[in-house]
MMTF fields as JSON, N, C-alpha, C and O atoms, coordinates in Angstrom:
{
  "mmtfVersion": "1.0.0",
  "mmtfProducer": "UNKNOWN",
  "numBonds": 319,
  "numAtoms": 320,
  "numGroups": 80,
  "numChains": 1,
  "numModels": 1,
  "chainsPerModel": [1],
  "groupsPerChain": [80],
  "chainIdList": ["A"],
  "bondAtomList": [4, 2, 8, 6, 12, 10, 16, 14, 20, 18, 24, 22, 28, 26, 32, 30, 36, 34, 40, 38, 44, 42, 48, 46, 52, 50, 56, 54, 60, 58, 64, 62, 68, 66, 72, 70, 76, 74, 80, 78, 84, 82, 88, 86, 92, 90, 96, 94, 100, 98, 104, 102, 108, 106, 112, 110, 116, 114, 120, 118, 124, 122, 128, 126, 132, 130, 136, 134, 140, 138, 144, 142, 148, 146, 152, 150, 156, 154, 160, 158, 164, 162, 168, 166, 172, 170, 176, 174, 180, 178, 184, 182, 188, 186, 192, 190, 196, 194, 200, 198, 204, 202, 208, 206, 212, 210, 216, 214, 220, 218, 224, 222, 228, 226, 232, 230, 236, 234, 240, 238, 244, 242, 248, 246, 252, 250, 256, 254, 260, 258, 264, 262, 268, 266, 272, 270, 276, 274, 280, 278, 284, 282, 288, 286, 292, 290, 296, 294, 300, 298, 304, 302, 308, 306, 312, 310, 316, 314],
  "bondOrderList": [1, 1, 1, 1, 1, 1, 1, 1, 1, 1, 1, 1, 1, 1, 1, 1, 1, 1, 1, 1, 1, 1, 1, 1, 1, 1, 1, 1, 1, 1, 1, 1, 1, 1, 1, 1, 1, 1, 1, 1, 1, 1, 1, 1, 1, 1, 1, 1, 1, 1, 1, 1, 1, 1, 1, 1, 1, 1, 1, 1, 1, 1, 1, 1, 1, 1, 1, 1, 1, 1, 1, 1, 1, 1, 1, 1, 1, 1, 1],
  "groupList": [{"groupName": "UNK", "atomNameList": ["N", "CA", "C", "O"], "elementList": ["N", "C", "C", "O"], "formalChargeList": [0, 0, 0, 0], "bondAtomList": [1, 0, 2, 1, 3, 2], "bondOrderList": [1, 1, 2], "singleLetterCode": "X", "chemCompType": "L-PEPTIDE LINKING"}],
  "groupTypeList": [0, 0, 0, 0, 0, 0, 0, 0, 0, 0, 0, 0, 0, 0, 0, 0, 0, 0, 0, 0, 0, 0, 0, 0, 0, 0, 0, 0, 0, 0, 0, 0, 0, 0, 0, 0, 0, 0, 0, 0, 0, 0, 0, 0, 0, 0, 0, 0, 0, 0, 0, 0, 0, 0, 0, 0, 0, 0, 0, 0, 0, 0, 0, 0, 0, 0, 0, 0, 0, 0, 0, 0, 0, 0, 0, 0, 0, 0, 0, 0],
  "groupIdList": [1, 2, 3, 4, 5, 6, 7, 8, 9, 10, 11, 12, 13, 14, 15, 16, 17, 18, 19, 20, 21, 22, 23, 24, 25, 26, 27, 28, 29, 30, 31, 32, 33, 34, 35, 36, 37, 38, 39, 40, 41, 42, 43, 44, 45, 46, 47, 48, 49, 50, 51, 52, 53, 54, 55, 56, 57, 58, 59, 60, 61, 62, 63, 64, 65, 66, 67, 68, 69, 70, 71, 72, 73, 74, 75, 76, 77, 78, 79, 80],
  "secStructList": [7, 7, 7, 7, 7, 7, 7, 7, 7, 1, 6, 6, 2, 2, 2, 2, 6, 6, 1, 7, 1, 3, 3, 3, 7, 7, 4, 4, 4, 4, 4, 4, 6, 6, 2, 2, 2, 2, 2, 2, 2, 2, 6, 6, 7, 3, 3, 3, 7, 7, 7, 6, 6, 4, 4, 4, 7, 6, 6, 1, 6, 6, 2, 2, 2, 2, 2, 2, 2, 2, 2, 2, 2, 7, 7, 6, 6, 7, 7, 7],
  "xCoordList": [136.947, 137.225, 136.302, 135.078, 136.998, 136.032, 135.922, 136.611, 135.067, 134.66, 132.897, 132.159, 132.77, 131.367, 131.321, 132.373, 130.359, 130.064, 129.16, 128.384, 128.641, 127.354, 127.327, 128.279, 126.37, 126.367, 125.885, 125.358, 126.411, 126.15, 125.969, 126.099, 125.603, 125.756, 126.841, 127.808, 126.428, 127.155, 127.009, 127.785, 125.787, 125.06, 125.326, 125.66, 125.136, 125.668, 127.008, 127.346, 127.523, 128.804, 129.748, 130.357, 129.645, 129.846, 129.457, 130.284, 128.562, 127.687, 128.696, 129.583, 128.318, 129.141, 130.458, 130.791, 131.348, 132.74, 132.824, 133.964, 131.92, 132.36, 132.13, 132.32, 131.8, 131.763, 132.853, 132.872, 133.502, 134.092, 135.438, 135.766, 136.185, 137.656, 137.933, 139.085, 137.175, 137.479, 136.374, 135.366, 136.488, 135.46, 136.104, 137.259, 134.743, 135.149, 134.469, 133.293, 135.272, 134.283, 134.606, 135.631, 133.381, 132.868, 133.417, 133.516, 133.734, 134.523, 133.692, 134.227, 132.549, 131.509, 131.626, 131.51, 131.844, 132.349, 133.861, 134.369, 134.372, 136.082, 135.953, 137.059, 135.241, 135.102, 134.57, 134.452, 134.327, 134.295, 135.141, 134.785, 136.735, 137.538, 137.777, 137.266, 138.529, 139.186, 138.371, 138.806, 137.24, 136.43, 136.269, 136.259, 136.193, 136.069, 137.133, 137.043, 138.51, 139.618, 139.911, 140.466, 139.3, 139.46, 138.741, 139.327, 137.21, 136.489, 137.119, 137.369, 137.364, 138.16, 139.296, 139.696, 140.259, 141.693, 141.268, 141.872, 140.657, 140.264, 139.945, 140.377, 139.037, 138.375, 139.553, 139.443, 140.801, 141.552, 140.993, 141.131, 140.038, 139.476, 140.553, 140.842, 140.969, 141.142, 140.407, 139.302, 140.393, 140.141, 140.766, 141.982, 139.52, 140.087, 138.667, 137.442, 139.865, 139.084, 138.77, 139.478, 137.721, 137.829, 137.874, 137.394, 138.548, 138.548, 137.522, 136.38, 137.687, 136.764, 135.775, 134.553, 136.794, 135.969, 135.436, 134.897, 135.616, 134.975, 133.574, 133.197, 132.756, 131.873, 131.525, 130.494, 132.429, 133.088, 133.132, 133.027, 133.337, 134.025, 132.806, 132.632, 132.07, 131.155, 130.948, 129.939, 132.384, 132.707, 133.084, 133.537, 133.088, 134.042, 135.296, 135.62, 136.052, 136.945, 138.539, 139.65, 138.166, 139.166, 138.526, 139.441, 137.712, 137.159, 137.789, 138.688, 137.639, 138.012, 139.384, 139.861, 140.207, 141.795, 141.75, 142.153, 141.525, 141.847, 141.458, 142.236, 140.157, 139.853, 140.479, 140.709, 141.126, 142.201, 143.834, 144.552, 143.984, 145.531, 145.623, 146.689, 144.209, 143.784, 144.102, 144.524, 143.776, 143.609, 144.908, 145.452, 145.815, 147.059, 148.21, 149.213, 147.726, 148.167, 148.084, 148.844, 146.876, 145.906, 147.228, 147.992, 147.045, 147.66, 146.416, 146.104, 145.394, 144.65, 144.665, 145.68, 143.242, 142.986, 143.926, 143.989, 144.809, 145.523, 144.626, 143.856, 145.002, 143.775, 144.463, 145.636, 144.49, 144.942, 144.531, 144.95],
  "yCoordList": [-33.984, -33.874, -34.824, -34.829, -35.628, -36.49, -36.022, -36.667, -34.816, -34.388, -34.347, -34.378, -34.279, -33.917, -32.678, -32.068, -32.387, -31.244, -31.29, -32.131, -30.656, -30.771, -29.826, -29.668, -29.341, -27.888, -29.095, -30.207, -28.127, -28.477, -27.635, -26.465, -27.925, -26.813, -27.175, -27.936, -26.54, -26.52, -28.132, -29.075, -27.907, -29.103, -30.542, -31.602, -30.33, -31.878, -32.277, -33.211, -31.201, -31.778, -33.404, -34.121, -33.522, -34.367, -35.405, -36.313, -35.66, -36.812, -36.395, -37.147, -35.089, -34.929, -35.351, -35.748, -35.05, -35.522, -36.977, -37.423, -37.752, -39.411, -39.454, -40.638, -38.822, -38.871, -37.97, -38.174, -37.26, -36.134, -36.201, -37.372, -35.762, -35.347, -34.12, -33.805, -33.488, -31.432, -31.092, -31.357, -30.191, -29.287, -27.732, -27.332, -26.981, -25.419, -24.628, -24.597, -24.224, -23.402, -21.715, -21.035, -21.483, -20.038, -19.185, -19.641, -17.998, -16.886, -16.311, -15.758, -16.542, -16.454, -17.558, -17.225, -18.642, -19.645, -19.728, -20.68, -18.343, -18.765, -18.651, -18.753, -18.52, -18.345, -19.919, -20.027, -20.959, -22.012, -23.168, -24.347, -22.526, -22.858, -24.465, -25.582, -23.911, -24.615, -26.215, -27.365, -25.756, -27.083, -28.063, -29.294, -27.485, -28.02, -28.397, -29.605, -27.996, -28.746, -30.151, -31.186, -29.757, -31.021, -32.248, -33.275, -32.077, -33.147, -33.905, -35.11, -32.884, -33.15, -33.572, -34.024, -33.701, -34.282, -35.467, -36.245, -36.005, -37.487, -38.431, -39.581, -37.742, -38.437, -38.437, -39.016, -37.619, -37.387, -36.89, -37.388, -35.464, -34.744, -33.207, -32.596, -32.72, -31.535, -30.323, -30.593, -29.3, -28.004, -27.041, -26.911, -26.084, -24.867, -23.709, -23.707, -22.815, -21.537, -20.428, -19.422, -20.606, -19.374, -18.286, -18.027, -17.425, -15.987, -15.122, -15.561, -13.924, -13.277, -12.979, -12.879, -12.816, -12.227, -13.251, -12.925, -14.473, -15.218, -15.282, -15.865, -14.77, -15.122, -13.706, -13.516, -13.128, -12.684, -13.112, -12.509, -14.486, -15.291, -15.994, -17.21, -15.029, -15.641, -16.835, -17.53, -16.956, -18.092, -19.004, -20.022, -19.077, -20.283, -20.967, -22.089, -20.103, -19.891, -19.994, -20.349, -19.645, -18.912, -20.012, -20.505, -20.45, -21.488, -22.848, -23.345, -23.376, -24.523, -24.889, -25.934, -23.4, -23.531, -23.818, -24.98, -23.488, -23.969, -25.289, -26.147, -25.729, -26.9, -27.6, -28.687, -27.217, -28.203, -28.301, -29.277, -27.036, -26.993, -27.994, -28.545, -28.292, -28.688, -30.08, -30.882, -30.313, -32.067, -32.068, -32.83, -31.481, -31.74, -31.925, -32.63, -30.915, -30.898, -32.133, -32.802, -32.015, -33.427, -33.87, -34.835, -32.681, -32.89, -32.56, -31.37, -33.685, -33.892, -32.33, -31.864, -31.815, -31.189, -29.83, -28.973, -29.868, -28.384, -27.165, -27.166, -26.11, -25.354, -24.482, -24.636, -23.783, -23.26, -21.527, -20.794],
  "zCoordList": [-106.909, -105.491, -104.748, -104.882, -103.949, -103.144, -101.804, -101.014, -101.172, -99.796, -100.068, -101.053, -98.895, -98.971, -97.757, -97.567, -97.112, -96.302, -95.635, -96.089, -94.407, -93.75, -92.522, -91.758, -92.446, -91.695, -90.231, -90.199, -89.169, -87.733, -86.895, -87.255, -85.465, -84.516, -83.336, -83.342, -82.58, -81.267, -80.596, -80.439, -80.351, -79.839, -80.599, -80.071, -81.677, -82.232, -83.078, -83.806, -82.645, -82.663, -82.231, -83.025, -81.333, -80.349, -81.187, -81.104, -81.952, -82.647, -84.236, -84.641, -84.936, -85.953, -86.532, -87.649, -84.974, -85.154, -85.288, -85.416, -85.285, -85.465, -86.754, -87.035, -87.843, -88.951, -89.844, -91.058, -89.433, -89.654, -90.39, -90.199, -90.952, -91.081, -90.679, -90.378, -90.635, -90.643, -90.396, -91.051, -88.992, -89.168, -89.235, -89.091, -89.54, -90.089, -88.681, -88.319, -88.268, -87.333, -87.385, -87.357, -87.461, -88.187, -86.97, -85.831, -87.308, -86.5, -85.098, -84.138, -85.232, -84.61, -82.954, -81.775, -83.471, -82.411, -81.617, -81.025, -81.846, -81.52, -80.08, -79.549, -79.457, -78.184, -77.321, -76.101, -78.292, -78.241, -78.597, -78.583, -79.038, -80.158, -78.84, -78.763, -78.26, -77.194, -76.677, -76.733, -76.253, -76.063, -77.734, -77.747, -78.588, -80.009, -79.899, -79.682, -79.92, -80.312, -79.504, -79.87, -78.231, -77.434, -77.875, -78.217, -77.851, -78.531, -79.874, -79.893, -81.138, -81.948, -81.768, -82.841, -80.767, -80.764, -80.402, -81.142, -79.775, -78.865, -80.09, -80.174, -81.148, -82.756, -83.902, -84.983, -83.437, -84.895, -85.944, -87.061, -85.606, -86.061, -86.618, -85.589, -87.477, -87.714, -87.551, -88.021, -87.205, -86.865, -87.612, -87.755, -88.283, -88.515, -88.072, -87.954, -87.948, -87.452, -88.434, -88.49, -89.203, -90.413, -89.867, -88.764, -90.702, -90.669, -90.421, -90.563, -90.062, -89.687, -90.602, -90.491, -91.838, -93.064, -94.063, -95.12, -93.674, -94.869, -95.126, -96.143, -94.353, -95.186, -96.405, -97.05, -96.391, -97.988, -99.097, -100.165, -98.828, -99.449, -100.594, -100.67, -101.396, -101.757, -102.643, -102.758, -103.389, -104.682, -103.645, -104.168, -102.284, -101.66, -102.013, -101.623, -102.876, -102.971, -102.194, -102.591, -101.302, -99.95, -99.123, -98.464, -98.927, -97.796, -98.654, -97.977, -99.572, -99.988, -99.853, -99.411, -100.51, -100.337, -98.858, -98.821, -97.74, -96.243, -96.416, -95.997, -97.077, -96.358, -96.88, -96.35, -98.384, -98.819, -97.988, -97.766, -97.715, -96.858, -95.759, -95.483, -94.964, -93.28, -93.489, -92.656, -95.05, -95.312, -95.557, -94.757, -96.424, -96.76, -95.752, -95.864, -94.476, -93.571, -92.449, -91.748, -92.7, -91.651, -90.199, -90.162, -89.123, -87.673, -87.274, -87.236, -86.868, -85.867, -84.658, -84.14, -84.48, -83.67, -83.708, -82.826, -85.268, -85.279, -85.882, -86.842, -84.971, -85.541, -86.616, -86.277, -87.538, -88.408, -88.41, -89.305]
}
């Protein structure tokens, strides 16, 4: 698999997304979904919104299958 990964915040986002294909944004932030998707649509950035329960998800398992669907999918700024 050729991805790599890199944890971010709120704040540097804005800088993140010029490097980006996908970001994951944790269930915790959905209340921020909206401004993220915007920044991200302008970059041709993808968006997804994990689930509530992933961090369940301890094999990353369930997180990879999305991040693989988001790429397969790859519509810019769709949130999933």
């Amino acid at each position: 698999m050729d991805h790599s990964a890199s944890a971010g915040t709120a704040r540097s986002l804005p800088i993140d997304l010029d490097s980006a294909d996908l970001v994951l944004v944790g269930p915790h932030l959905a209340t921020d979904l909206d401004r993220i998707r915007d920044d991200a649509a302008r970059r041709g950035v993808v968006v997804v919104l994990l689930p509530d329960d992933i961090f369940a998800d301890v094999t990353g398992a369930r997180t990879l299958a999305l991040v693989e669907e988001a790429l397969r999918v790859r519509e810019p700024a769709d949130t999933m």
